[in-house]
VMD Tcl script that draws the C-alpha trace (Angstrom):
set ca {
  {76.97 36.14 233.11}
  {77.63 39.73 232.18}
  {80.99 40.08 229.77}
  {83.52 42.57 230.96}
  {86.39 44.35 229.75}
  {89.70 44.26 232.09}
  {93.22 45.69 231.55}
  {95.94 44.39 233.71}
  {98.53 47.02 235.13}
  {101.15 44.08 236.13}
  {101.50 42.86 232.10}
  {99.59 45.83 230.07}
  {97.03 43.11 228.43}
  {93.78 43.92 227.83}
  {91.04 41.34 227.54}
  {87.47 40.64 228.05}
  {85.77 38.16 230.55}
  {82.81 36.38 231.12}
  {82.46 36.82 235.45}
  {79.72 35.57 237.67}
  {79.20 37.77 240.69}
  {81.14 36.00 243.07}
  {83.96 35.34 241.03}
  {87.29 37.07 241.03}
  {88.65 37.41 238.38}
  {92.45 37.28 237.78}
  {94.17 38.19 234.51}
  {94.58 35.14 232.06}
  {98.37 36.29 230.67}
  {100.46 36.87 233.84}
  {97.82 35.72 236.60}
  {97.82 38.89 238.47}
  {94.51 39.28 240.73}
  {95.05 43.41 240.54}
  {93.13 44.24 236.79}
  {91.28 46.98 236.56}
  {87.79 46.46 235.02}
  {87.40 49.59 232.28}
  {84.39 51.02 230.92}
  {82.98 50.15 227.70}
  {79.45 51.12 225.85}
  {76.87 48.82 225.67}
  {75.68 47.30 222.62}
  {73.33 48.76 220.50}
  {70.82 47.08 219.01}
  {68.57 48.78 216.26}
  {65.60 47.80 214.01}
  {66.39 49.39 211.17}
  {69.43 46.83 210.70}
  {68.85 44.49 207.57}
  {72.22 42.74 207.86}
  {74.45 41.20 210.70}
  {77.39 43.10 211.31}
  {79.06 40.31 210.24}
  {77.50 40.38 207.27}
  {77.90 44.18 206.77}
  {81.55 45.07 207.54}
  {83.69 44.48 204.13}
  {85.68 41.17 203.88}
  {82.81 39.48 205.50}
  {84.20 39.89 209.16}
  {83.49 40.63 212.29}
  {85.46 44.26 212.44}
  {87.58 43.51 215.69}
  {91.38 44.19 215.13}
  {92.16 41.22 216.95}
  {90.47 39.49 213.90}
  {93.08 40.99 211.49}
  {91.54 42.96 208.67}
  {88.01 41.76 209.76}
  {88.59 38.33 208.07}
  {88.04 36.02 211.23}
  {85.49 34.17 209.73}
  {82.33 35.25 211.09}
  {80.67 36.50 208.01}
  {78.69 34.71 205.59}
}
mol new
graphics top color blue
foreach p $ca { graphics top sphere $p radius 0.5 }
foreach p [lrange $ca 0 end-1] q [lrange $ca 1 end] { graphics top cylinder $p $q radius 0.2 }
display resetview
């Protein structure tokens, strides 16, 4: 299941989902069935990366704001 990026006109959220083909999707905050999907770059993946980017982003995080100062645990 591909993971896409939505922001919902009705409430002004912005989240991401995880949506089979034949689903429709509705937005998880107000329930409104009119989100717009936005565009967002793919992953990159390289070989030249020692490290997790957990592993590499300082305070051991993950680097999302949503994480708070990249402290959400994910590091090691």
């Amino acid at each position: 299941m591909p993971l896409y990026e939505y922001h919902c006109p009705s409430c002004e959220s912005e989240f991401e989902l995880l949506v089979r083909s034949d689903d429709t999707p509705a937005c998880p905050s107000c329930e409104s069935p009119k989100i717009e999907r936005l565009l967002s770059a793919p992953a990159a993946h390289t070989s030249g990366a020692s490290l997790p980017m957990a592993q590499s982003m300082p305070g051991g995080g993950c680097g999302k704001p949503q994480c708070g100062q990249g402290f959400c645990g994910m590091g090691g």
